[in-house]
N, C-alpha and C positions, 0 to 999 in steps of 0.2 A: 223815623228811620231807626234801626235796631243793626248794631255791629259786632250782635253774640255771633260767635263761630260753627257752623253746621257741617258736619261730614257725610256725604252722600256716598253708602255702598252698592254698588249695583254695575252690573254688567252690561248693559243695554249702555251705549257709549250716543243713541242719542238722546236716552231721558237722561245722560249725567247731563248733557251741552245744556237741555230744557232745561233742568233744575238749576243749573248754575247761572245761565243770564236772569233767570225769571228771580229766584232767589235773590239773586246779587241785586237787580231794580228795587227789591225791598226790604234793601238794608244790611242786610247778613250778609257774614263773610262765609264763601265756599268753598269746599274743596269738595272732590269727587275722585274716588279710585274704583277699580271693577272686583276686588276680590277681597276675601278677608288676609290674605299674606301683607297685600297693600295698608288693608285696612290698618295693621298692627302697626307697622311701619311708621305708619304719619300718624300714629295718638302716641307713639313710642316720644314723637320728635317735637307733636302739636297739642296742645291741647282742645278738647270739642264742648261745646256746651249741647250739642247734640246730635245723634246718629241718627241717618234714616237708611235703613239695613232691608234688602231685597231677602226673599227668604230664599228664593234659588241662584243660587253663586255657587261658580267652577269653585272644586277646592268645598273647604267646609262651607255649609250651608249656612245661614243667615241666624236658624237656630240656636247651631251650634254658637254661632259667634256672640250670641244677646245674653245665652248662660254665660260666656265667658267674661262678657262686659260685666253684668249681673254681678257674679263670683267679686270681682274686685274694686266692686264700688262704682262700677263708669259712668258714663252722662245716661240721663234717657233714649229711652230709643221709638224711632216710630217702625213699625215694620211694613213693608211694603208684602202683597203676594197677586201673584197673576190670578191665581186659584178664586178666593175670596170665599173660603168654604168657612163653614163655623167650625170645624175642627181646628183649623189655620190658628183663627184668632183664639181659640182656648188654648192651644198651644204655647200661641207666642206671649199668650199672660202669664201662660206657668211657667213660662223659662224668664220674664221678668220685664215685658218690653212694655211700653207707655201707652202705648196709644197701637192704630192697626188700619190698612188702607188698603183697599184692592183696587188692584189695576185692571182696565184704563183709571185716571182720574184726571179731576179735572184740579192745576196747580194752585188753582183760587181756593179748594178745599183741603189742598195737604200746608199750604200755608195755614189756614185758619188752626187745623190742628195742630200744628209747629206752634202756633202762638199760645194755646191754651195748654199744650205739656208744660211750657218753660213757663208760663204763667203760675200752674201747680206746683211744680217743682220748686221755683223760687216764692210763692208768696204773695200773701196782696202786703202793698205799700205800708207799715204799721201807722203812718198820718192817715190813713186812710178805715182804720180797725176801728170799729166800736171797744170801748174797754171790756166792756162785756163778755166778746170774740177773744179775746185776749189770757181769759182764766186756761188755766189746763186744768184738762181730765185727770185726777190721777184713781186707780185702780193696781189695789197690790201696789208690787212694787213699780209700777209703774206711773211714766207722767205724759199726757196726749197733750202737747201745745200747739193750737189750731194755726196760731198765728204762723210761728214758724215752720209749721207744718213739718214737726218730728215726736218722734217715739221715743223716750227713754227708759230705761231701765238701772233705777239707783245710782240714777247719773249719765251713767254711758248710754249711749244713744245706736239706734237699732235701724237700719238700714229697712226703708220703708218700699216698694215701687209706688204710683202714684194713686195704682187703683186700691192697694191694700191699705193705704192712709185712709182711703177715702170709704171705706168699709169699714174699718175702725170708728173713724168720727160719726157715722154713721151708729154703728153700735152703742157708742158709748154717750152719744142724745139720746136713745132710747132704750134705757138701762132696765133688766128686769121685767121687757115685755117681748111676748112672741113677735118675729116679725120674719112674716111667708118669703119664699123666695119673688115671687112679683112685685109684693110693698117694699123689699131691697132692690129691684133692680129700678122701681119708681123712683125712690128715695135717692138711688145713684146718678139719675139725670139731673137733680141738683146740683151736682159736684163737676159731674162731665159729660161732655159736648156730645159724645156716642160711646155708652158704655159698651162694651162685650157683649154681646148676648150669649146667653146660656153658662154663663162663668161664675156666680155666685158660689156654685161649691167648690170652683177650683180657688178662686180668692180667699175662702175659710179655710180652706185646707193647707195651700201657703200661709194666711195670716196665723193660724194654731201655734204651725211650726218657729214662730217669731215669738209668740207668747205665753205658750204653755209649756208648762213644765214637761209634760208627758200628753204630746199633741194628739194620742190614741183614746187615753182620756182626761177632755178640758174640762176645766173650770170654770173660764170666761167665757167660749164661746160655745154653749153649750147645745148640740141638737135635740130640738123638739119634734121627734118622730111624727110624719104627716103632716104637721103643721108647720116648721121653717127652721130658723134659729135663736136662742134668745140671749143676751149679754148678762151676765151676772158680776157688776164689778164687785163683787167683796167673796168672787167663787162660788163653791156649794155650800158654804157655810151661812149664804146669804137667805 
């Protein structure tokens, strides 16, 4: 059983009732509001260990509200859309959300993805890490530590979403070699359960702006015209 805290935003007042008995039977604690005014409201009052945010809501939209989570650090988000288009979910990665589900679904597969965001986001077990798992990346001034699954930069620490970690670590195992946009989106079902499809360039292009200096022209993550992208930890001087 699991008693982390879930916020369900969404309008439809019979999938909040579904999500909330179904959820509640395992384990988590619910709460469910229909709008983002509410929404504000009760993270104002509560804390969430995670949002599952409809993209169509009276008032600002779902988007709007995941850059706003995004912007000041908030929990993960899974995003819900009726739609279920590929522009949807490249959207809702570039404005920073976790994970992505189109409706109908079915509760046994938005739980499974509920389990594997909070899974990424917090970590495996460290009794549980090879030491090995354990070294960090560092590149520049920066340090990749897989374990705790963060970013630093000269110490201070750089606000990751879970797929741009996971495109990072990705890069920086395979240091100084081309690697296509297919062998990245292969490489990414290692890490997660249903990556985005067609989002590799929006993941670089948000990950750039995390790590370069001048994310128009990188050092680290540099494009390989026709052929993909390649990681340079020591930049162009490498």
């Amino acid at each position: 059983m699991d008693n982390r805290h879930i916020l369900v935003v969404d309008d439809d007042p019979g999938l909040r009732e579904l999500l909330q008995r179904y959820l509640a039977e395992q384990g988590y604690q619910l709460d469910a509001v229909a709008d983002g005014a509410a929404m504000e409201q009760h993270l104002a009052a509560h804390e969430a260990d995670l949002v599952i945010l409809d993209l169509m809501l009276p008032g600002e939209d779902g988007l709007t509200l995941a850059r706003k989570l995004r912007a000041r650090g908030g929990p993960p988000i899974i995003m819900l859309s009726a739609r279920g288009e590929d522009i949807d979910r490249i959207i809702g990665l570039e404005v920073g959300a976790d994970d992505y589900l189109a409706k109908p679904f079915n509760p046994r597969e938005l739980l499974a993805r509920i389990r594997a965001v909070l899974r990424r986001r917090e970590g495996v077990d460290p009794r549980k890490e090879e030491d090995s798992e354990r070294d960090i990346f560092r590149f520049g001034p920066f340090g990749l530590d897989p374990h705790a699954r963060t970013l630093t930069r000269e110490g201070a620490e750089i606000s990751l979403t879970a797929g741009e970690f996971n495109l990072l670590r990705i890069f920086v195992e395979h240091p100084n070699r081309v690697l296509s946009r297919d062998s990245l989106m292969d490489l990414i079902k290692g890490y997660e359960r249903t990556p985005f499809d067609r989002s590799i360039d929006v993941r670089v292009t948000r990950l750039r702006r995390k790590i370069e200096d001048d994310p128009t022209a990188p050092v680290y993550v540099r494009t390989i015209w026709g052929e993909g992208y390649l990681f340079a930890p020591q930049g162009k001087s490498a």
